[in-house]
SERO-537735 format. One record per residue (C-alpha): residue in three letters; z, x, y. Coordinates in pm, whole numbers. Each point is the difference from the previous one (the first is absolute). Last residue first. Layout:
BEGIN
R  aa     c3     c1     c2
R ALA      Z      X      Y
...
This chain:
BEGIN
R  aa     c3     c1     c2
R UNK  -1217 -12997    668
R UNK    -59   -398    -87
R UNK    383     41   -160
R UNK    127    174    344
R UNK   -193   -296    147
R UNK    201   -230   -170
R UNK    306     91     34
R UNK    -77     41    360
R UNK    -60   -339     29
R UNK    290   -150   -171
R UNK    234    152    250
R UNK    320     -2   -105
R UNK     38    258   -256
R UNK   -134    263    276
R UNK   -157    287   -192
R UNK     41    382    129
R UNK   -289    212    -88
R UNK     43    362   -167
R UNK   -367    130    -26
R UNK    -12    311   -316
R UNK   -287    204     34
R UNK     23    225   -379
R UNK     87    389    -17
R UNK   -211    206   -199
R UNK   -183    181    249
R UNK    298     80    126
R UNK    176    147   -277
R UNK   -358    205    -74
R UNK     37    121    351
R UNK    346    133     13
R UNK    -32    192   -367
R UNK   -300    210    177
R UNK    190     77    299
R UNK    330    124   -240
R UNK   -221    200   -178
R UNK   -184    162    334
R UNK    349     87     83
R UNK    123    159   -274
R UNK   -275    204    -34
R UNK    -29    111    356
R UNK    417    106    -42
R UNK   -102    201   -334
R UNK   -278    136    161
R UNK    243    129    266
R UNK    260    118   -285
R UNK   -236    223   -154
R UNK   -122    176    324
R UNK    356     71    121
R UNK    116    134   -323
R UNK   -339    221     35
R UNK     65    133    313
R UNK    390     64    -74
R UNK   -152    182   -347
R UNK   -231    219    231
R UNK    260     87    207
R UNK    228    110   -200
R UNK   -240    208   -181
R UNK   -111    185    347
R UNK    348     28     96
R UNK     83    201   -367
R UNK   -278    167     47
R UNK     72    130    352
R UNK    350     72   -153
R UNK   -139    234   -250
R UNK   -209    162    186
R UNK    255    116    268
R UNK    211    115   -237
R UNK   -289    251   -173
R UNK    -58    122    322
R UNK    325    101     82
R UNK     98      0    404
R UNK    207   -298    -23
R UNK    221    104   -248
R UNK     58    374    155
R UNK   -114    327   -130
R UNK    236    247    -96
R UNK    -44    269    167
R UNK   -175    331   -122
R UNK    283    254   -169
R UNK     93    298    190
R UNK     50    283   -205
R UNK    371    151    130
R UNK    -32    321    205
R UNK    217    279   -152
R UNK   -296    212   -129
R UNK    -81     54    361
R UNK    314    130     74
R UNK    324   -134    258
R UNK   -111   -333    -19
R UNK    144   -217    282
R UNK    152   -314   -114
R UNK    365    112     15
R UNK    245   -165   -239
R UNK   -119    185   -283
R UNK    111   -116   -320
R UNK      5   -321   -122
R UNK    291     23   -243
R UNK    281     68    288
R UNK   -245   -118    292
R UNK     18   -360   -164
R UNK    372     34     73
R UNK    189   -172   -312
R UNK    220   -280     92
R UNK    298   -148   -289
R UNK     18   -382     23
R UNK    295   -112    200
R UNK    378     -4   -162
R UNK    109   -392     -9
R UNK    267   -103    247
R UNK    335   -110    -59
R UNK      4    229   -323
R UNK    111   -108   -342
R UNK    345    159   -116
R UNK    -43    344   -148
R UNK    -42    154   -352
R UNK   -298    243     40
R UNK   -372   -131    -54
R UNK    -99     60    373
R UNK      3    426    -47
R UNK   -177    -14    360
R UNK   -114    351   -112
R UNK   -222   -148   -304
R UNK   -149   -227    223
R UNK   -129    282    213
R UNK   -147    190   -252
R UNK   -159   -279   -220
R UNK    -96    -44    368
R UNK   -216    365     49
R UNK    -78    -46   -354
R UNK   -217   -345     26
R UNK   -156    164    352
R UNK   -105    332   -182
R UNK   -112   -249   -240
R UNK   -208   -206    171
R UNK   -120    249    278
R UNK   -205    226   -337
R UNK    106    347   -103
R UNK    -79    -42   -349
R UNK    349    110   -217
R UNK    -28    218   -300
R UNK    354    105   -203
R UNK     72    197   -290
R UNK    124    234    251
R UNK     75    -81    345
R UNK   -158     85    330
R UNK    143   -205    325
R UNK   -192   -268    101
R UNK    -71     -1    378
R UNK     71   -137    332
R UNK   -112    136    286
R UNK    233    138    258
R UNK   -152    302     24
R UNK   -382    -95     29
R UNK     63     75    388
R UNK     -6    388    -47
R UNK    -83    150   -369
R UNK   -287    -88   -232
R UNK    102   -205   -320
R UNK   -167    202   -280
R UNK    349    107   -153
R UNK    160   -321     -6
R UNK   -255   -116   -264
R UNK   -261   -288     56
R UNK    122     -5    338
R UNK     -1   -334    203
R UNK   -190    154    291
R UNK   -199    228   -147
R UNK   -117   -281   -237
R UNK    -41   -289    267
R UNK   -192    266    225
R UNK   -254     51   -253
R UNK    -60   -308   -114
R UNK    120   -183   -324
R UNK    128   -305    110
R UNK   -310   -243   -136
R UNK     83    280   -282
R UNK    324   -118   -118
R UNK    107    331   -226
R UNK     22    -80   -329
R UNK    313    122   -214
R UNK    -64     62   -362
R UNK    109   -248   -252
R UNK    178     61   -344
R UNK     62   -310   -152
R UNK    325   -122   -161
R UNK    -59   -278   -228
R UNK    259   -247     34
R UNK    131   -161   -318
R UNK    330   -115    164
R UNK    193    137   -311
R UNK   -244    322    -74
R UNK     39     78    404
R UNK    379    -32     18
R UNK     39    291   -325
R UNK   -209    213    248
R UNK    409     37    154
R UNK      7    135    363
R UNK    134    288     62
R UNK    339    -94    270
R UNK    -17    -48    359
R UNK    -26    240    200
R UNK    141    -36    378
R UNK   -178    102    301
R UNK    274    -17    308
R UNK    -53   -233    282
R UNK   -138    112    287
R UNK    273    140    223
R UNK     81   -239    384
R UNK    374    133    -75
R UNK    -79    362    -84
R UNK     87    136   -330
R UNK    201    369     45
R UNK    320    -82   -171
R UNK   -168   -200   -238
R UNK   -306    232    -68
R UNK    264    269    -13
R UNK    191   -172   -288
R UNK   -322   -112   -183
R UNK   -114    376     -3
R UNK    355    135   -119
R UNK     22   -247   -320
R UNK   -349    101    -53
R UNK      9    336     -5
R UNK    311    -12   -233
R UNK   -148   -202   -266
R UNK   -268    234    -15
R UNK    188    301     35
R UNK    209   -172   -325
R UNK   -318    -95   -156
R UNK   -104    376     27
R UNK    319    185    -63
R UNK   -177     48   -403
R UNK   -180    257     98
R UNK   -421    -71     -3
R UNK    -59    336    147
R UNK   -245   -157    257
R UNK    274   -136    261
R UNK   -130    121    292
R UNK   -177   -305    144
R UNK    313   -261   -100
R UNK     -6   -307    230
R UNK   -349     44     75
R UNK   -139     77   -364
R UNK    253   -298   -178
R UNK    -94   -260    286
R UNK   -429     72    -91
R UNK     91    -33   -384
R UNK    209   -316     63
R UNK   -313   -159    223
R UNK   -282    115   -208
R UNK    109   -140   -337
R UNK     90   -329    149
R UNK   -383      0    153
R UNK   -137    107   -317
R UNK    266   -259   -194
R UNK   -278   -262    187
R UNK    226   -315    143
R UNK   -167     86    408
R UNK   -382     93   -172
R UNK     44   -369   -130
R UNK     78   -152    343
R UNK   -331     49    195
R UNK   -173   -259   -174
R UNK    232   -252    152
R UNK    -43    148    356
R UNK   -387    -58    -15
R UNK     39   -378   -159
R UNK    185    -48    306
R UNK   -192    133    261
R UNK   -297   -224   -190
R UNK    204   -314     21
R UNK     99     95    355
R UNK    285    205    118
R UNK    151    -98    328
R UNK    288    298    -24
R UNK    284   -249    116
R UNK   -142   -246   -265
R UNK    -41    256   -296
R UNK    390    105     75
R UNK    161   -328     11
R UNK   -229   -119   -305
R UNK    138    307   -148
R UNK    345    -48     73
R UNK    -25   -362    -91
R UNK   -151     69   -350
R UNK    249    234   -105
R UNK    318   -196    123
R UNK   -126   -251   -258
R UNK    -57    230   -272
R UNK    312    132     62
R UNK    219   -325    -98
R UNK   -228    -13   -349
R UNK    130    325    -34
R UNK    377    -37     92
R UNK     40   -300   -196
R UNK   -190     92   -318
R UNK    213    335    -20
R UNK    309   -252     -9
R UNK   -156   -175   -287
R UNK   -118    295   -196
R UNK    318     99    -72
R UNK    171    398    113
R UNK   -123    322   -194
R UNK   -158    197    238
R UNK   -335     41   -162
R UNK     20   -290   -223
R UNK     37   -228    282
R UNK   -328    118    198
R UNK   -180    -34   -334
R UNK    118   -360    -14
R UNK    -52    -94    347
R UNK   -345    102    -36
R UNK    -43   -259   -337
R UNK    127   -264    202
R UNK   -231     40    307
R UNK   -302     53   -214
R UNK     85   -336   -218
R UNK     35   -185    349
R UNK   -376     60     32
R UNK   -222     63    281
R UNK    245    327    127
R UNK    -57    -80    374
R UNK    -11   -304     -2
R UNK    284    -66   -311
R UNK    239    159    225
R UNK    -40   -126    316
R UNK     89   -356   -129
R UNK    269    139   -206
R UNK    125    164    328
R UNK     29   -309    197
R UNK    318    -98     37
R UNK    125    383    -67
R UNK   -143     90    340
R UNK    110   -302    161
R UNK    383     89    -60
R UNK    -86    338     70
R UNK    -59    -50    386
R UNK    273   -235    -19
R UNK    232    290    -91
R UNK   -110    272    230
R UNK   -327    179     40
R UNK   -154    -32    380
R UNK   -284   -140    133
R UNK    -65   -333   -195
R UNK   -279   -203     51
R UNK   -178    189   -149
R UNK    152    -80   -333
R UNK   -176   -394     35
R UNK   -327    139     83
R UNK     80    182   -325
R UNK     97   -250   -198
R UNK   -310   -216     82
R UNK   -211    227    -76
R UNK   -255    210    187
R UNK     31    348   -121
R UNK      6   -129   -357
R UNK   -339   -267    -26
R UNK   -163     75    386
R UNK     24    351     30
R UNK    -31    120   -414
R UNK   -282   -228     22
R UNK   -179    131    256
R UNK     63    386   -138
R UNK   -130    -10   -298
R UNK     62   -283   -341
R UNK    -27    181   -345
R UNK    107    401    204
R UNK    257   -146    230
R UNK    180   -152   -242
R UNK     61    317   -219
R UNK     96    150    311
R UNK    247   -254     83
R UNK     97     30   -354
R UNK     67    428     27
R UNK    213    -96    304
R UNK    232   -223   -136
R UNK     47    216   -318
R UNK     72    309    195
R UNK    201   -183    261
R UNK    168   -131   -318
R UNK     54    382   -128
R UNK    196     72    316
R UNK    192   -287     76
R UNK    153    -40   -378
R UNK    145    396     68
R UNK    109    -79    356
R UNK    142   -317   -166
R UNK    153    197   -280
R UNK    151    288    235
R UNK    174   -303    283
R UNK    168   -180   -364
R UNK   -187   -326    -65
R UNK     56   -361    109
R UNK   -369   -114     34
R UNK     99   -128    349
R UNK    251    245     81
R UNK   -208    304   -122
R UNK   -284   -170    191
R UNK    201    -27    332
R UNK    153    391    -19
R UNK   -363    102    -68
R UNK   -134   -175    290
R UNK      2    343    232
R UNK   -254    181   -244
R UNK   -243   -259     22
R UNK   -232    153    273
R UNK     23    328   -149
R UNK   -140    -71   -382
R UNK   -225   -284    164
R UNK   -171    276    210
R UNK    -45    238   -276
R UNK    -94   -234   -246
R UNK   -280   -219    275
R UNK   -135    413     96
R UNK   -144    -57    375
R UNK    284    208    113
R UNK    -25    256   -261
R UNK   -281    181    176
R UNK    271    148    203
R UNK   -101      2    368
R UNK    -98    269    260
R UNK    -11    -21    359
R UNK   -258    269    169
């Protein structure tokens, strides 16, 4: 059995890593110290995300596909592989653009960049630069990411209301008190060498994880920061508790063994390699294909690291794979239990064998027919009518025509003047 983090379909938690290697190329652009743009970075991922979210929930999932993850300035980011100067040069050409789509009002952007300023005490100005700037990269790593995965408008509304239980404080809550009990189990006297151990496990941990990481290693799960409510009253999105729902044209019994609704109901043998969602608190996943495909190359992308500094590539990187057999299950056909058999749905029917088809062309040919027969009919009469007109017209003309005798007259014969006269 493969498990994965549930945080791999989370949009903060995979923007928070994904854009950690830009921060040297935002701190240039927006000219801040390294600290204030990781500071500025943080809380406008916050605000970025919190008005895509906000978006989503007036317009859904078609529009949020063809309006932001469709633009212009996006097809034109994507064209780009690698983050360098030019790469950030057309990121700041359009980030205005960017901005005001996602945020529907330039007033919004302005008045985020404002809070974000007052926090760490640097002007507005350059924290307008480097948020407007991610709210560019924003949408092309997500259209980049909902592409690769093949999500659908209704995949896609699906992931969106995922994202709230992801920026709950439960699930912040859960995460630092779940480090502090495995990093320190036997510290219950509450002495005051606990942050020190604390520091001190850690330290030690991320020193043998480096000495010890493997080169082909997933990459590591980074945190990012609590996330701010204060971005929800400013977008005014209405976070909305939603509980999971299980697809059930997928629900059979051999698709739910076989994906694992927990890890611990998985049966044993040639279900091994199955992937899975690992258990975290605070946090429900549905086992559906979709989105153990959408996490499998969150996962993936997130290991090629492509947003570092570098020159662009000769060639662009392929389109992460994810082995059907991975999320599908079992590879081998053969049942191993009754209750494993799939329900076998009746086949579908094909065009030319439905009834209902079948009527509906034969009265759309007899209808066709009937108005050919009848166009024909009509213009036949018309033709007799015609003709018997144009008959009737030649007989009165000739009836009314006069005899008319032509006779030639000879000046010099006297006599024939004078019979033509007698005639």
């Amino acid at each position: 059995m493969t498990t994965i983090s549930p945080t791999r379909v989370s949009m903060y938690d995979f923007l928070y890593q994904d854009t950690i290697p830009m921060l040297s190329l935002l701190a240039d652009a927006a000219q801040l110290s390294l600290p204030q743009a990781r500071l500025a970075m943080d809380a406008s991922l916050q605000a970025i995300i919190s008005a895509l979210l906000s978006y989503h929930q007036h317009h859904q999932g078609q529009a949020v596909s063809k309006k932001l993850f469709g633009r212009s300035a996006v097809k034109e980011l994507r064209q780009y592989n690698s983050m360098n100067f030019a790469t950030i040069n057309a990121t700041l050409y359009h980030r205005h653009d960017a901005a005001d789509a996602i945020f529907h009002d330039s007033a919004r952007v302005i008045k985020a960049c404002d809070h974000i300023a007052t926090k760490i005490d640097v002007p507005a100005q350059k924290i307008q630069i480097l948020l407007t700037a991610l709210c560019v990269i924003v949408l092309r790593e997500l259209a980049i990411l909902a592409e690769y995965s093949q999500l659908d408008s209704d995949e896609i509304n699906k992931w969106f209301a995922l994202q709230p239980q992801f920026l709950s404080a439960a699930r912040f809550t859960a995460e630092q008190t779940q480090a502090v009990s495995t990093i320190l189990p036997d510290n219950e006297n509450g002495n005051d060498n606990g942050s020190a151990a604390l520091a001190a496990s850690v330290e030690n941990n991320a020193e043998n994880a480096a000495e010890h990481k493997p080169l082909n290693a997933e990459p590591p799960l980074i945190t990012p920061p609590p996330f701010d409510p204060y971005w929800y009253e400013l977008t005014s999105y209405q976070p909305k508790k939603q509980d999971p729902v299980q697809d059930m044209q997928m629900a059979t019994g051999n698709y739910l063994k076989a994906i694992g609704r927990s890890p611990d109901n998985l049966p044993q043998g040639r279900h091994n390699d199955t992937l899975v969602f690992a258990e975290m608190r605070a946090i429900t996943l549905p086992h559906q294909r979709w989105l153990l495909q959408l996490a499998k190359i969150s996962d993936i992308y997130l290991s090629r690291n492509r947003l570092r500094v570098n020159s662009e590539p000769a060639n662009p990187p392929k389109p992460p794979l994810v082995s059907l057999g991975l999320i599908g299950g079992n590879s081998d056909n053969t049942p191993t239990t009754i209750s494993e058999k799939p329900i076998e749905y009746e086949a579908t029917t094909p065009l030319w064998k439905n009834p209902v088809i079948l009527i509906i062309i034969l009265v759309i040919g007899v209808l066709g027919a009937l108005a050919t027969l009848k166009y024909q009919t009509q213009r036949s009469d018309g033709v007799i009518l015609a003709t018997e007109e144009v008959l009737e017209q030649d007989a009165i003309n000739e009836r009314e025509q006069q005899d008319v005798a032509i006779v030639r007259v000879d000046e010099d014969e006297p006599d024939s003047e004078a019979a033509v006269k007698d005639h």
